[in-house]
Residue frames as qw, qx, qy, qz and C-alpha x, y, z in Angstrom:
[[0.402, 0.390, -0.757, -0.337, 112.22, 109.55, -53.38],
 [0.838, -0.213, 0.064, -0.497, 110.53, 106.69, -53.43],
 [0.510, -0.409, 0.731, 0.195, 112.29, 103.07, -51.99],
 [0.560, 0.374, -0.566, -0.475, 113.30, 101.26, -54.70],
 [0.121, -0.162, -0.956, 0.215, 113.27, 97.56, -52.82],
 [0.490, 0.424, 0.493, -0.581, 109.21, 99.11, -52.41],
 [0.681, 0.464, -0.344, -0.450, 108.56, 99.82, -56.42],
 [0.395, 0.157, -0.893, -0.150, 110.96, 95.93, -57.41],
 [0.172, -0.067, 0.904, -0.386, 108.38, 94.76, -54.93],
 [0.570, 0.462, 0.160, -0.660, 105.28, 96.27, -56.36],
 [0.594, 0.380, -0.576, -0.414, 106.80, 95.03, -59.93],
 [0.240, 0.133, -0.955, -0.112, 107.18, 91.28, -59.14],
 [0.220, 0.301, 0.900, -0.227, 104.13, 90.97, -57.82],
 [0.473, 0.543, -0.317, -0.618, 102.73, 92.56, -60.79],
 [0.568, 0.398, -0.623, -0.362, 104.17, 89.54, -62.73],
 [0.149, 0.021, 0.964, -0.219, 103.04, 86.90, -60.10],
 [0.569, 0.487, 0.495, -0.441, 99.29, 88.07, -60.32],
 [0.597, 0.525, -0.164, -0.584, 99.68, 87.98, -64.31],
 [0.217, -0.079, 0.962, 0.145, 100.51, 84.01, -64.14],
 [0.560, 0.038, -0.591, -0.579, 98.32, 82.23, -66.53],
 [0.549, -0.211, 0.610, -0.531, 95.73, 80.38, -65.23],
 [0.394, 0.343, -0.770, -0.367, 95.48, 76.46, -66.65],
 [0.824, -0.106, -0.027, -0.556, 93.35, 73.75, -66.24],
 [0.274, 0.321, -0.906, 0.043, 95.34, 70.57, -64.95],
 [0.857, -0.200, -0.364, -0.307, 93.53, 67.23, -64.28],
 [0.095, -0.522, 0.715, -0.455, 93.81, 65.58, -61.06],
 [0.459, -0.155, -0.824, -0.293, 92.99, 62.28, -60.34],
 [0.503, -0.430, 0.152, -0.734, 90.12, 61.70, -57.83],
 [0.671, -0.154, 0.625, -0.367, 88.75, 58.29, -57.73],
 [0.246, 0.194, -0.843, -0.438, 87.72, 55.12, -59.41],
 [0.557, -0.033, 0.621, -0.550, 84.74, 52.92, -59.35],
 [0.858, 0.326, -0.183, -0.353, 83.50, 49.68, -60.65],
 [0.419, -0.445, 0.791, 0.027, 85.53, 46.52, -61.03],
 [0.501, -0.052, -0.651, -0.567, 84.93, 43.58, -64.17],
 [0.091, 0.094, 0.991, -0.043, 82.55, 41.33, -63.81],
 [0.320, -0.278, -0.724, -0.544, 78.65, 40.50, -64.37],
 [0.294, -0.480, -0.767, 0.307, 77.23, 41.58, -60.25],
 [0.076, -0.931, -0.357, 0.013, 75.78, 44.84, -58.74],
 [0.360, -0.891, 0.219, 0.169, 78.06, 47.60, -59.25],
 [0.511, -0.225, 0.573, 0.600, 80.73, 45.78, -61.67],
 [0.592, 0.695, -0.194, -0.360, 81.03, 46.53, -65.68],
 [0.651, -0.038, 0.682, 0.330, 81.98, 44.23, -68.46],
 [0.444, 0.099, 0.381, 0.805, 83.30, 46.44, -71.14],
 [0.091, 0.747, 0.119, -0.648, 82.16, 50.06, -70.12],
 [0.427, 0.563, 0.513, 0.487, 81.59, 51.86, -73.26],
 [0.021, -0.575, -0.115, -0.809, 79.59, 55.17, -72.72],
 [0.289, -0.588, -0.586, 0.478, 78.78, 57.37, -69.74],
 [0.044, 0.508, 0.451, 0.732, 76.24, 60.27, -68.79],
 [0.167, -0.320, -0.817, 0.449, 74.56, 61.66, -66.33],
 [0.169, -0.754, -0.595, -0.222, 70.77, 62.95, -65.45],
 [0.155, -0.640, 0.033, -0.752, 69.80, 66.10, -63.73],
 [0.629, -0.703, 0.176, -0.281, 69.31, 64.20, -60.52],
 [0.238, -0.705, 0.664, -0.072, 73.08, 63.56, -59.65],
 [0.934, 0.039, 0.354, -0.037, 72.87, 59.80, -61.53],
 [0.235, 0.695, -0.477, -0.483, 75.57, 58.76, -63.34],
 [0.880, 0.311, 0.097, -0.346, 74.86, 56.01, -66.50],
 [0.063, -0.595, 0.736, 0.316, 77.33, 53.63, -67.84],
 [0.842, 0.369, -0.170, -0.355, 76.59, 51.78, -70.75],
 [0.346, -0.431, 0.806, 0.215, 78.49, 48.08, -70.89],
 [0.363, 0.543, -0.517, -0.553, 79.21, 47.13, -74.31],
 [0.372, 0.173, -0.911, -0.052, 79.75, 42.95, -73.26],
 [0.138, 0.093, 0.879, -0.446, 77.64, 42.93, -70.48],
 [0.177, -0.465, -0.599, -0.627, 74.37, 44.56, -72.57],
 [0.235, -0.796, -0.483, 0.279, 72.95, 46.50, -69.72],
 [0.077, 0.620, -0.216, 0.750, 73.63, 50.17, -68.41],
 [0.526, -0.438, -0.648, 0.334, 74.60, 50.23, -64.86],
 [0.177, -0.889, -0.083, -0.414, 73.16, 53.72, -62.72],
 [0.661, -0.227, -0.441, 0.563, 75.48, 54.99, -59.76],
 [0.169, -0.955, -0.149, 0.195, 75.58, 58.15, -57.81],
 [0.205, 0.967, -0.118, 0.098, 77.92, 60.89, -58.22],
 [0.275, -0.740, 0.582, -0.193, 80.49, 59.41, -55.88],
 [0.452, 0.201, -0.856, -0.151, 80.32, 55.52, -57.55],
 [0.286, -0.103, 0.922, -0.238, 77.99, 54.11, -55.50],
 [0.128, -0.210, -0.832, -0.498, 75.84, 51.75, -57.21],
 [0.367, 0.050, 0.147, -0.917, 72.42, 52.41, -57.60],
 [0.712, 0.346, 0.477, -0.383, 70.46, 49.97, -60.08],
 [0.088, -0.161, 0.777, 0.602, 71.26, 48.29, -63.68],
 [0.544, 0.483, 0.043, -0.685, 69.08, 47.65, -66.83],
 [0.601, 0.596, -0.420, -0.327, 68.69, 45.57, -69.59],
 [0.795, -0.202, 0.569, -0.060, 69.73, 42.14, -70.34],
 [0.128, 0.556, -0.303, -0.763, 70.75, 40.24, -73.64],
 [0.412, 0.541, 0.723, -0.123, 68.66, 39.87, -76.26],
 [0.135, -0.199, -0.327, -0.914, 66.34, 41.71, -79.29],
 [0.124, -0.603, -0.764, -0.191, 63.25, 41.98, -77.07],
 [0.061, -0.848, -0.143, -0.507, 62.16, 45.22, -76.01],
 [0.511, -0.800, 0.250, -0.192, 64.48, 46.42, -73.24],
 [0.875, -0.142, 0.301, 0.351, 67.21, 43.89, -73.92],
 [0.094, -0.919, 0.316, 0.214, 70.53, 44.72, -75.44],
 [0.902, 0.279, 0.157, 0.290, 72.63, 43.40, -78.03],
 [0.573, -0.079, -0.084, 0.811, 75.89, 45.77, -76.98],
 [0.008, -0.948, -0.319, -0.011, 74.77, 48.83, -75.54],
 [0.549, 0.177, 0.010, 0.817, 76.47, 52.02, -76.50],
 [0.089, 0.307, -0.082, 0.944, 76.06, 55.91, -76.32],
 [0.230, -0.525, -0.801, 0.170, 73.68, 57.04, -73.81],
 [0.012, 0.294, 0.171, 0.940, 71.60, 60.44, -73.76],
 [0.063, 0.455, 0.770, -0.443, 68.58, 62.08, -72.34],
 [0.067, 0.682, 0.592, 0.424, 65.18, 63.64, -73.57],
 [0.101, 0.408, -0.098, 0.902, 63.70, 66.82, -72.62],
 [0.738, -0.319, -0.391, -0.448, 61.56, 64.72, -70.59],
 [0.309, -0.688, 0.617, -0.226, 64.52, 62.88, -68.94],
 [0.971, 0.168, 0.069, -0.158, 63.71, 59.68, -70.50],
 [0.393, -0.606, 0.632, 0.282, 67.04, 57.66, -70.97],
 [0.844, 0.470, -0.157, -0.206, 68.10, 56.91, -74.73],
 [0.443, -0.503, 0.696, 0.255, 70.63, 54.33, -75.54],
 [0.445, 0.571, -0.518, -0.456, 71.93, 53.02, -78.49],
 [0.921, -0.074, 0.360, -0.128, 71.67, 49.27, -79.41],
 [0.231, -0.588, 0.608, 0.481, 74.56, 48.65, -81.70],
 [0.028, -0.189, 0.936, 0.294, 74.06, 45.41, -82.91],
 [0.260, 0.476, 0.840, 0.016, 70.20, 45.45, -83.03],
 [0.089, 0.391, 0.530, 0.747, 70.08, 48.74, -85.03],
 [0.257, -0.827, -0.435, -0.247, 67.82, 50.79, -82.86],
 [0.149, 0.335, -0.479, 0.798, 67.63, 53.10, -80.30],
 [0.421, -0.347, -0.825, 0.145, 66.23, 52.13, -77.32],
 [0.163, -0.480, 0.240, -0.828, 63.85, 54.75, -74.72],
 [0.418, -0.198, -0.830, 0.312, 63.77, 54.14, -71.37],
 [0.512, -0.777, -0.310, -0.198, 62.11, 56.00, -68.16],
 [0.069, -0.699, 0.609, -0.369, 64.24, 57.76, -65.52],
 [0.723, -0.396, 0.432, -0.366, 63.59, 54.18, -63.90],
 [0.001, -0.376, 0.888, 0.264, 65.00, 52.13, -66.44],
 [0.592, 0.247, 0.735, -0.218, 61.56, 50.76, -67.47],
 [0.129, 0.075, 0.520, 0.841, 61.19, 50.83, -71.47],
 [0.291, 0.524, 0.127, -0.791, 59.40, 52.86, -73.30],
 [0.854, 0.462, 0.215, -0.103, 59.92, 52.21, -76.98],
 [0.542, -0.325, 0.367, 0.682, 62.60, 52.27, -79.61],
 [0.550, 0.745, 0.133, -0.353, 63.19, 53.50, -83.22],
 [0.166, -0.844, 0.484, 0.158, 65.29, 52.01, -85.76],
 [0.924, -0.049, 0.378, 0.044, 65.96, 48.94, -87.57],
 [0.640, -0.408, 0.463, 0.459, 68.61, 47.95, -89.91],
 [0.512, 0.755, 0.290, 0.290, 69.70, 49.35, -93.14],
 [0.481, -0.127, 0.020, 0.867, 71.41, 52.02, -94.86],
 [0.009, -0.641, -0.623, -0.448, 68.19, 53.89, -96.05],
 [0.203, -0.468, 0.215, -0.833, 66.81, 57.55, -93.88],
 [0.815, -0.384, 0.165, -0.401, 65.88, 55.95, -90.27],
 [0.925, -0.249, 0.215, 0.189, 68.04, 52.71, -90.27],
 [0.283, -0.787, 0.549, 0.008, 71.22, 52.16, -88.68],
 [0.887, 0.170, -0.361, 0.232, 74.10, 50.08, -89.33],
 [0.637, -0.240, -0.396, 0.616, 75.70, 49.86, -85.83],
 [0.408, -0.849, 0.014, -0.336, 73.86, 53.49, -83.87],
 [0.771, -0.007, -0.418, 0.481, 76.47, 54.08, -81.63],
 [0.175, -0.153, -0.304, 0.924, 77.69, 57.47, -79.85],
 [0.127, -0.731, -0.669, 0.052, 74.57, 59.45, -78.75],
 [0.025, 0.275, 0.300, -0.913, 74.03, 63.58, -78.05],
 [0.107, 0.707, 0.685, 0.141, 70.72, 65.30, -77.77],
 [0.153, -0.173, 0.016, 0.973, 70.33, 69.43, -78.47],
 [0.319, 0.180, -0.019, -0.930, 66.90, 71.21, -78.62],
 [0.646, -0.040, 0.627, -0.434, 65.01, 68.26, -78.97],
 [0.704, 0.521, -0.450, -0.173, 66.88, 66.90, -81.78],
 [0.756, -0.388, 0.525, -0.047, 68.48, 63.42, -80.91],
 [0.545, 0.646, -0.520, -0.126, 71.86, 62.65, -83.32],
 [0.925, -0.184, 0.302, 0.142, 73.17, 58.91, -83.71],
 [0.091, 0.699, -0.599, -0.379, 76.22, 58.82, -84.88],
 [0.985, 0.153, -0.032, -0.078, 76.72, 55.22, -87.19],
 [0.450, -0.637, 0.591, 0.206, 79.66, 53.32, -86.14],
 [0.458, -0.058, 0.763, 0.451, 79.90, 51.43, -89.29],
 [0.366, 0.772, 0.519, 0.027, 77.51, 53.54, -91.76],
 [0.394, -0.211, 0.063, 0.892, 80.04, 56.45, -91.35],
 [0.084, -0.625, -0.417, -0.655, 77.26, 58.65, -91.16],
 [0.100, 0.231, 0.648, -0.718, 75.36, 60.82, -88.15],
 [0.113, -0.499, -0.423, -0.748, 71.53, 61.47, -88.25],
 [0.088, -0.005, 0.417, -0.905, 69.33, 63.52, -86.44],
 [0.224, -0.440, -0.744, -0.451, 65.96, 62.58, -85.61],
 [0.399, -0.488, 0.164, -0.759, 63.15, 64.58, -83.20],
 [0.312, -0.218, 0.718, -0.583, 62.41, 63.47, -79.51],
 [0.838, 0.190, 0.391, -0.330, 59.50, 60.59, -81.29],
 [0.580, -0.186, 0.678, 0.413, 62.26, 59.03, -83.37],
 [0.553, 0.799, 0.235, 0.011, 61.30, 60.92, -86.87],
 [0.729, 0.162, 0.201, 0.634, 63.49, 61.44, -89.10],
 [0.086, 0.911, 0.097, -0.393, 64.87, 65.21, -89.76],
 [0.399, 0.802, -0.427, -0.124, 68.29, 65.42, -91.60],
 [0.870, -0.356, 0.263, 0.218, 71.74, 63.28, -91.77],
 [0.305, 0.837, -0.454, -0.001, 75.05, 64.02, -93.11],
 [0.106, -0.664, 0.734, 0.094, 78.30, 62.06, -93.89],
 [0.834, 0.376, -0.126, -0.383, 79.53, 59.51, -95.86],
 [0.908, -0.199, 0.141, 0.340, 82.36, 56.58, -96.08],
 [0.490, 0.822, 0.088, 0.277, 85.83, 58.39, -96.75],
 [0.427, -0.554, -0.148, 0.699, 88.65, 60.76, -95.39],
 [0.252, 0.533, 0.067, 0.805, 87.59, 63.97, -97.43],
 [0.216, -0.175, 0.312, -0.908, 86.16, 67.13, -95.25],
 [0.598, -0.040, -0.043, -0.799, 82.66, 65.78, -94.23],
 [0.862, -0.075, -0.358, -0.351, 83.20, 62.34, -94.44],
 [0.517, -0.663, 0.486, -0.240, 84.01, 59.61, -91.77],
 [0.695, 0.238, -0.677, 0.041, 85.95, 56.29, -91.16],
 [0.417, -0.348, -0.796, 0.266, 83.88, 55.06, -88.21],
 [0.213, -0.648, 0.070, -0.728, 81.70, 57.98, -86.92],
 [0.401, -0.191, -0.820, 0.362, 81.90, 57.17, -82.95],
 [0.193, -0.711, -0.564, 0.373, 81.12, 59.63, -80.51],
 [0.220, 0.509, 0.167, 0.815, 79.82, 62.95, -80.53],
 [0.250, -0.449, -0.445, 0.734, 79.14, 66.15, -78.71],
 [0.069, 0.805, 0.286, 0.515, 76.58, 69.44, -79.73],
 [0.229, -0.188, -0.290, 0.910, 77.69, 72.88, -77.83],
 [0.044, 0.574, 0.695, -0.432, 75.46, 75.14, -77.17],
 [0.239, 0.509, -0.094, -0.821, 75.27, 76.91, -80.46],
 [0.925, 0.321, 0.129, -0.157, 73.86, 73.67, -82.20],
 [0.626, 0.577, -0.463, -0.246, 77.23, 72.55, -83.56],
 [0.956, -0.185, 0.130, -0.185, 78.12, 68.98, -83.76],
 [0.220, -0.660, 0.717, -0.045, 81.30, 67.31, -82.70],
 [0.979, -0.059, -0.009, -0.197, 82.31, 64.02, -83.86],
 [0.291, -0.613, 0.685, 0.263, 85.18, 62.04, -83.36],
 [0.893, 0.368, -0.259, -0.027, 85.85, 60.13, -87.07],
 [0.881, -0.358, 0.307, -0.044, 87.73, 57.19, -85.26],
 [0.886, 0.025, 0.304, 0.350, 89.76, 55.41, -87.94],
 [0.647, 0.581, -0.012, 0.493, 90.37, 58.53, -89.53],
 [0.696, -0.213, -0.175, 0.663, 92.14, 59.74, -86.31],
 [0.027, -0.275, -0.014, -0.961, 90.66, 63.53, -86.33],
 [0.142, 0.658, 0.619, -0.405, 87.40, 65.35, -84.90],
 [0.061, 0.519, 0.487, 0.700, 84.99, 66.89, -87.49],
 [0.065, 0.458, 0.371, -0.805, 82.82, 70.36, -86.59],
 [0.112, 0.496, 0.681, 0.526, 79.75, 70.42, -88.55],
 [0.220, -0.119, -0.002, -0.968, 77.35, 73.53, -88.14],
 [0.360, -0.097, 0.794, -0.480, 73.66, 72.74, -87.07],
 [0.840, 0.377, 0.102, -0.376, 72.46, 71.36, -90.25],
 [0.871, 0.221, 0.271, 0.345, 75.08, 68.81, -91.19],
 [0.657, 0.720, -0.109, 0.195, 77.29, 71.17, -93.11],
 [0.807, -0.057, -0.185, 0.558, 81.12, 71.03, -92.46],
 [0.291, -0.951, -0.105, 0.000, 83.38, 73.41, -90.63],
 [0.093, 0.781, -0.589, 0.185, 86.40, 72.49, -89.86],
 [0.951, -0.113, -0.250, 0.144, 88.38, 69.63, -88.70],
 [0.260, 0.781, -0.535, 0.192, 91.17, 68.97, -86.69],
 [0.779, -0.324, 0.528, -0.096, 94.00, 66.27, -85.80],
 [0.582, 0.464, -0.660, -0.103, 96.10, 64.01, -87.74],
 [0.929, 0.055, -0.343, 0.124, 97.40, 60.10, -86.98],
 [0.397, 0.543, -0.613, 0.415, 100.15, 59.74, -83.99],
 [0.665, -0.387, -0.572, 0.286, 101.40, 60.13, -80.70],
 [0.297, 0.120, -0.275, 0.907, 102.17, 64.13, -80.52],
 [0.098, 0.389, 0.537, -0.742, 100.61, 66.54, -78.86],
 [0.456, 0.487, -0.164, -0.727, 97.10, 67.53, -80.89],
 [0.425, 0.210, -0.819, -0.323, 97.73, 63.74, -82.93],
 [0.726, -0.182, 0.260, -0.610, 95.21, 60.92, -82.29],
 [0.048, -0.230, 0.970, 0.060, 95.19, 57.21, -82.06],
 [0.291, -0.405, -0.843, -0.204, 91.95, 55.96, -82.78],
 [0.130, -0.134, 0.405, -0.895, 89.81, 59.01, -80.92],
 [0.082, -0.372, -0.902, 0.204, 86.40, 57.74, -78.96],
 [0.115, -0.732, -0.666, 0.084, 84.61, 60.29, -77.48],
 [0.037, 0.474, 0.085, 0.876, 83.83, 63.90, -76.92],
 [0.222, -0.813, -0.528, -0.103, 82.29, 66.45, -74.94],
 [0.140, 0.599, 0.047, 0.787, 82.55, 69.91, -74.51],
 [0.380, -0.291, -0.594, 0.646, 82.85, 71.72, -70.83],
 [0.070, 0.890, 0.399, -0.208, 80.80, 75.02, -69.82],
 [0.210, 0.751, -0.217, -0.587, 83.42, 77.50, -71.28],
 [0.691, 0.669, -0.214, -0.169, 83.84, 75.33, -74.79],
 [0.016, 0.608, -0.742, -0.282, 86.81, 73.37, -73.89],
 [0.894, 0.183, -0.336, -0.235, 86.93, 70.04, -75.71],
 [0.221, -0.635, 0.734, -0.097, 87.99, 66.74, -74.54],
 [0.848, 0.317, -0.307, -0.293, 88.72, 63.80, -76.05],
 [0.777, -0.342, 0.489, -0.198, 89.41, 60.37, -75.44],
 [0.365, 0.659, -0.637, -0.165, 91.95, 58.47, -77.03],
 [0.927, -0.241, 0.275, -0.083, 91.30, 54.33, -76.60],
 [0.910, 0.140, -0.188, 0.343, 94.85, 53.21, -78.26],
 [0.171, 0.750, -0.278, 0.576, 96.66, 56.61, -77.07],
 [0.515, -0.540, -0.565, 0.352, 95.32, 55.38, -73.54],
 [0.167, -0.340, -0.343, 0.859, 95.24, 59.45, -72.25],
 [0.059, 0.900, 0.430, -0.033, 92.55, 62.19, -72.90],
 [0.306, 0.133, 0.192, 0.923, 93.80, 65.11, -74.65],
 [0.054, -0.763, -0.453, 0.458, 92.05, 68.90, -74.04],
 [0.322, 0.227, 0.450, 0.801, 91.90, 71.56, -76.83],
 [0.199, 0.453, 0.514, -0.700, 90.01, 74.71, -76.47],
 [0.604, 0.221, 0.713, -0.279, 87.44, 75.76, -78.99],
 [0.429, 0.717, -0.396, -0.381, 89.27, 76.22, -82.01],
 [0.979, 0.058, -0.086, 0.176, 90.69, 72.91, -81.68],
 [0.380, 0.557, -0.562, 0.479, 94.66, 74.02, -80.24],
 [0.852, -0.270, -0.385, 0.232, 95.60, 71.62, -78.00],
 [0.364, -0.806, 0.189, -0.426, 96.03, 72.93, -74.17],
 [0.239, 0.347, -0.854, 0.305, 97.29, 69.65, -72.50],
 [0.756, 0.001, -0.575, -0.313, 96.85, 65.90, -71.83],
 [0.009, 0.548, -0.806, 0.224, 96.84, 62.93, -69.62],
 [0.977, 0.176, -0.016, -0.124, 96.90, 59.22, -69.33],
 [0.181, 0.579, -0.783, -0.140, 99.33, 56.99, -69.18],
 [0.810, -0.193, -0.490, -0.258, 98.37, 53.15, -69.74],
 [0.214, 0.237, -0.825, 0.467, 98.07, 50.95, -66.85],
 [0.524, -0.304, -0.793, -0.059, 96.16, 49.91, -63.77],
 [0.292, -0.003, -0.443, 0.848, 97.06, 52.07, -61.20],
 [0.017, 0.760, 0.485, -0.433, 95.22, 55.20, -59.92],
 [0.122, 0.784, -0.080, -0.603, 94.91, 57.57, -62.55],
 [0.219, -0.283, 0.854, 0.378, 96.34, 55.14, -65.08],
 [0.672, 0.470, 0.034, -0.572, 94.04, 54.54, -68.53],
 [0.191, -0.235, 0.851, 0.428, 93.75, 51.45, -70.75],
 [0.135, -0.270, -0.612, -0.730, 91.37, 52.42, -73.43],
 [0.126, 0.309, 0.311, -0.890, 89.85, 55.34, -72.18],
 [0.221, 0.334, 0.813, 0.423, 86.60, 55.52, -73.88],
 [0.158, -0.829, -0.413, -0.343, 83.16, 57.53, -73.11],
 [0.387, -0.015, -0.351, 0.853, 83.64, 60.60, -71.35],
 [0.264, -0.744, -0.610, 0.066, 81.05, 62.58, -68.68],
 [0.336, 0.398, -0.032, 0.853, 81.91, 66.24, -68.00],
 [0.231, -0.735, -0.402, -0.494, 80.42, 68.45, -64.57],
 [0.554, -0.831, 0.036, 0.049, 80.98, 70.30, -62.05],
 [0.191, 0.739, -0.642, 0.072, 85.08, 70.59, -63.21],
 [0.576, -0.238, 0.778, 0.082, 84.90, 66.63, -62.58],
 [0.606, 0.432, -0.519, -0.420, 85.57, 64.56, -66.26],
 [0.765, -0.145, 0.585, -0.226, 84.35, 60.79, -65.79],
 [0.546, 0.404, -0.668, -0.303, 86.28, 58.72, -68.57],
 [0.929, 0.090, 0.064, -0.352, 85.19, 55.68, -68.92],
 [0.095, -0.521, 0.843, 0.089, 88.51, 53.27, -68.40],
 [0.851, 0.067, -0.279, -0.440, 87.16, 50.28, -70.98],
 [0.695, 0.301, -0.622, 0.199, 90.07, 47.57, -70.40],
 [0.136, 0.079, -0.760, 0.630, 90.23, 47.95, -66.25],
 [0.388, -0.454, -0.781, -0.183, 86.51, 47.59, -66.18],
 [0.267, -0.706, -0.407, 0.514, 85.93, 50.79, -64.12],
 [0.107, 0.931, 0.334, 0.105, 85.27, 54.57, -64.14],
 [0.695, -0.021, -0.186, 0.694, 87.78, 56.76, -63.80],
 [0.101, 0.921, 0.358, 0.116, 86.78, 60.24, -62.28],
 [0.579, -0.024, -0.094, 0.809, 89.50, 62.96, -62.38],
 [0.014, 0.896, 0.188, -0.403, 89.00, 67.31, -61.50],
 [0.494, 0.523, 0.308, 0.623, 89.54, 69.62, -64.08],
 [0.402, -0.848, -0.129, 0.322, 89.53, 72.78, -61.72],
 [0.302, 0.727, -0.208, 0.581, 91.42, 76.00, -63.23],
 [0.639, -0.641, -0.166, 0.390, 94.39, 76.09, -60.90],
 [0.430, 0.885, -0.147, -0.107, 97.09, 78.60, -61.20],
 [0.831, 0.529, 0.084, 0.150, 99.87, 78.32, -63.42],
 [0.111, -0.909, 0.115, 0.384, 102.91, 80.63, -63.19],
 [0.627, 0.761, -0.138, 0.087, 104.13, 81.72, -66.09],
 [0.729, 0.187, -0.218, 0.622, 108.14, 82.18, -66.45],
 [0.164, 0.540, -0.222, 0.795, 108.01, 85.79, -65.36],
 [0.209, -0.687, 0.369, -0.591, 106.50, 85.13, -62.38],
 [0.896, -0.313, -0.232, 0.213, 108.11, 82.53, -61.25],
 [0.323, 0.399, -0.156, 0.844, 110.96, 85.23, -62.17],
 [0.351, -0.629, 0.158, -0.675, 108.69, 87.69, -59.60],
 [0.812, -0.542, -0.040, -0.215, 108.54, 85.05, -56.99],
 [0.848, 0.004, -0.310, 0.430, 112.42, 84.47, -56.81],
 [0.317, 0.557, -0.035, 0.767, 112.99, 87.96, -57.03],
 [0.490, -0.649, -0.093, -0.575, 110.42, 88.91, -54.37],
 [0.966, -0.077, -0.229, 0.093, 111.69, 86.14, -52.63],
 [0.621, 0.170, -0.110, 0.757, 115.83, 87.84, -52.67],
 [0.036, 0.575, 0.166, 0.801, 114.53, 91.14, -51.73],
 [0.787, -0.521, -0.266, -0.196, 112.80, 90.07, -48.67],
 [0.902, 0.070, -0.204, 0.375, 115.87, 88.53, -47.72],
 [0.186, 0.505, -0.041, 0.842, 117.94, 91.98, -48.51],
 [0.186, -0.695, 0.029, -0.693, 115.67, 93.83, -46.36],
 [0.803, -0.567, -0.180, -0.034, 115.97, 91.51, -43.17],
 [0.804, -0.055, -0.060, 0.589, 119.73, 91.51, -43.43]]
């Protein structure tokens, strides 16, 4: 006969190894500080980074984009303000070509701006209007098969235009039915061409397909789990989860890719780890760089699947735990 204190051992660790395994955010670091020298930001906006370990941070008041390594040290800045070529009149979403060329939105001068990996321009495309090609306030940025979607932050629209600023398509309109937006901000494309946006004022994220047509939506107005204050940004990890930034919620909420919310944090403030209007948001290597607009710095936290343990085996790890015990005594 076999022991039974062997088999209740076998079983609870059965129901330790079948804990769920769950992505929880840990803070890491911070970098930046306000102001207007090497290495500060004056109202971060959007961040990105390049294939060679750079990471970009558009600043919304200061009109530049400042460049830092992986670990926040500064590197080099761009841009000044102005409407002359390479100048900035509130820079916003930031993206790359298939080239590596850095794009960035110009808000308030209606274009998009291309740079060199060196931050020397190139050209732009883009002038004001509501017409196919011009923007009324170009804002959040993503680029997918060498299509390059602007989202309009006051046009409540997105278009898509090829890698030499030509038009191709564009969808949405002013509204809160399916399809349409109240403030398109930022967006995100996964890697089957569909496009993420976060419709700001109405306080959801849209899922369009990779011609403009709608999908699905999800989110409502609040403070619960899954509910949005005034959502910013997007972007989408290597398996498909989603995360989203939440600048009046102050915290970043995570949802996988049906949209059912997995589980947040944020809590305003100053501290370490603390968010006051969280904004753009970088995703790589299981690190998520949110963009902390109001404390004038980066925030860079790990997303790392750790495990989890379910109820039952925490249940197997008391048990296993009492049994031990038993068998010494």
């Amino acid at each position: 006969m076999r022991n039974p204190i062997v088999l209740a051992l076998a079983l609870c660790f059965t129901l330790v190894l079948n804990s769920v395994s769950h992505a929880q955010a840990g803070f890491l670091f911070t970098f930046g500080s306000e102001g207007t020298g090497n290495g500060e930001l004056s109202g971060p906006a959007f961040i990105n980074g390049d294939n060679n370990g750079r990471i970009f941070v558009s600043e919304f008041a200061g009109d530049r984009v400042s460049v830092f390594d992986t670990s926040g040290g500064f590197l080099f800045n761009f841009g000044s303000e102005g409407d002359a070529d390479g100048q900035f009149n509130s820079a916003g979403g930031i993206e790359f070509d298939s080239s590596g060329n850095i794009l960035v939105s110009d808000q308030d001068n209606n274009r998009v701006q291309i740079f060199d990996s060196g931050g020397s321009f190139i050209s732009n495309f883009g002038e004001q209007g509501t017409g196919v090609g011009q923007f009324s306030g170009p804002y959040g940025l993503a680029t997918h098969n060498g299509s390059i979607f602007v989202a309009e932050r006051f046009g409540d629209r997105v278009q898509a235009f090829d890698e030499a600023g030509n038009f191709q398509f564009g969808f949405g309109s002013e509204g809160t039915s399916p399809g349409q937006f109240n403030t398109a901000n930022g967006l995100d494309v996964d890697p089957f061409g569909n496009i993420y946006v976060t419709d700001r004022l109405n306080h959801r994220i849209q899922v369009f397909d990779d011609s403009g047509n709608f999908l699905r939506a999800f989110g409502t107005e609040g403070t619960g789990e899954g509910q949005f204050n005034q959502p910013f940004d997007i972007v989408l990890d290597s398996v498909g989860n989603i995360y989203v930034s939440e600048i009046e919620n102050n915290r970043i909420q995570v949802f996988n890719n049906a949209g059912d919310f997995s589980y947040g944090f944020g809590v305003e403030g100053s501290g370490p780890g603390d968010l006051d209007g969280p904004a753009g948001l970088f995703w790589e290597d299981d690190r998520l760089y949110v963009v902390d607009n109001r404390n004038n710095r980066v925030s860079v936290f790990s997303t790392a699947t750790v495990p989890e343990p379910s109820g039952a085996a925490l249940l197997g790890s008391l048990a296993i735990a009492y049994l031990l015990r038993r068998r010494r005594s």
